[in-house]
C-alpha positions as CSV (number, residue, x, y, z in Angstrom):
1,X,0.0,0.0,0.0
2,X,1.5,3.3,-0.8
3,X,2.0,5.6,2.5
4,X,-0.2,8.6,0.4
5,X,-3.0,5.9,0.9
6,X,-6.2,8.3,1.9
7,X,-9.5,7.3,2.7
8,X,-10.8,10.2,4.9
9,X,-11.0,12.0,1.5
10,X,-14.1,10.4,0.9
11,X,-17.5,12.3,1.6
12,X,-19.4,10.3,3.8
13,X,-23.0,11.9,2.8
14,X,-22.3,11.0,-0.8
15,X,-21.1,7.3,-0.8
16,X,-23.8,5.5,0.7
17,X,-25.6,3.8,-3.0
18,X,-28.5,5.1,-3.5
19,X,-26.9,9.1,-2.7
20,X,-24.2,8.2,-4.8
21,X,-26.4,7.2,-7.5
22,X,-28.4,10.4,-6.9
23,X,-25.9,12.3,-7.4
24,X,-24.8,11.0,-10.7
25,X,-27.9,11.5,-12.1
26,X,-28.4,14.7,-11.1
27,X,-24.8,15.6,-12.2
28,X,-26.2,14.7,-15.9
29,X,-29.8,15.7,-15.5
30,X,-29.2,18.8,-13.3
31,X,-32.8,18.1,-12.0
32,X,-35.0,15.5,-12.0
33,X,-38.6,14.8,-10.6
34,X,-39.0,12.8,-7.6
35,X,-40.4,9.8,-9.9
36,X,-37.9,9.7,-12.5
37,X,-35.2,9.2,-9.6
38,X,-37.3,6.5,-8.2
39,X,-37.5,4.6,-11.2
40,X,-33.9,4.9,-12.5
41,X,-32.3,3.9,-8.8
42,X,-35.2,1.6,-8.0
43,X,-35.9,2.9,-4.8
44,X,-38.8,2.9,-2.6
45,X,-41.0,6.4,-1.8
46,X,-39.7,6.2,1.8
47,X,-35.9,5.1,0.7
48,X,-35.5,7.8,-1.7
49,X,-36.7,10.2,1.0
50,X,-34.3,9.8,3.8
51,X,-31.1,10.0,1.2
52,X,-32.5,13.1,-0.4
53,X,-32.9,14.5,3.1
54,X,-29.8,13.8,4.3
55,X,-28.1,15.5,0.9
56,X,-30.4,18.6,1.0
57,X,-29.2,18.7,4.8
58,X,-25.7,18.8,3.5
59,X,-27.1,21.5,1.1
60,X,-25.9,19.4,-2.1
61,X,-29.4,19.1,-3.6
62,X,-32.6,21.9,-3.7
63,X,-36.2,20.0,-3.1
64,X,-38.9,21.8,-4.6
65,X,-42.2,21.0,-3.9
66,X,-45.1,21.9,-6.3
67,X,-48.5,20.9,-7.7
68,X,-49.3,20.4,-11.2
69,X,-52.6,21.0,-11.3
70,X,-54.1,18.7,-8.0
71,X,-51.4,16.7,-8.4
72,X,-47.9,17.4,-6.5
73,X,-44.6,17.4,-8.5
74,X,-41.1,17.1,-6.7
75,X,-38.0,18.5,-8.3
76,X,-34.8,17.7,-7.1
77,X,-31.8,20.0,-8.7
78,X,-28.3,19.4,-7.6
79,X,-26.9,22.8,-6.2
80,X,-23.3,24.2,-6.9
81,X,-22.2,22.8,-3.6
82,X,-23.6,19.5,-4.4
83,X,-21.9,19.6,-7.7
84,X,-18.2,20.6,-6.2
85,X,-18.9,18.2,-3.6
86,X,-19.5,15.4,-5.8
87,X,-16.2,16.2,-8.1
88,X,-14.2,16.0,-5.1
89,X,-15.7,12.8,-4.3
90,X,-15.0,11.7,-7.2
91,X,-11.2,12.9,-7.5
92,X,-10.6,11.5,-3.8
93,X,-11.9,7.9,-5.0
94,X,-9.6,8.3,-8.1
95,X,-6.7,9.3,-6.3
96,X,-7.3,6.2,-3.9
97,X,-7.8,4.0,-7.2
98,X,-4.8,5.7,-8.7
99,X,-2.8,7.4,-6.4
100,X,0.1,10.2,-7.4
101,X,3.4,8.7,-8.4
């Protein structure tokens, strides 16, 4: 193991699965509604829920509530902290895949 071996580099709100794989949606989509993320990471109402609480609490995604006529719409849009957060994430797992010579 090299001694530059890191793991605290890793963001602990973002690597659980289902946040990761909101996350990497979003950094494609931008914003998605609350159904389209459900279907695409297979997740239950209540599942989805909790992990998109817990990364609006860390401020990396914006939940807006809405209605579409009687019928309520969720968007979820991943913020600029969210999106900074996520490409450090993603350097600190590449740099523990493939750590600097």
């Amino acid at each position: 193991m090299p001694d530059d071996f890191d793991i605290n580099g890793i963001d602990e709100v973002i690597h659980g699965r289902l946040r990761l794989g909101i996350m990497a949606y979003l950094s494609g989509a931008g914003t998605a509604d609350f159904t389209a993320l459900k279907a695409k990471l297979q997740a239950t109402d209540g599942n989805l829920s909790v992990h998109l609480r817990k990364l609006e609490d860390a401020g990396y995604v914006a939940i807006d509530k809405s209605f579409v006529g009687k019928k309520p719409l969720t968007r979820v849009s991943l913020t600029k902290t969210g999106r900074a957060a996520f490409i450090r994430y993603l350097d600190a797992m590449a740099a523990l895949v493939n750590p600097p010579a």
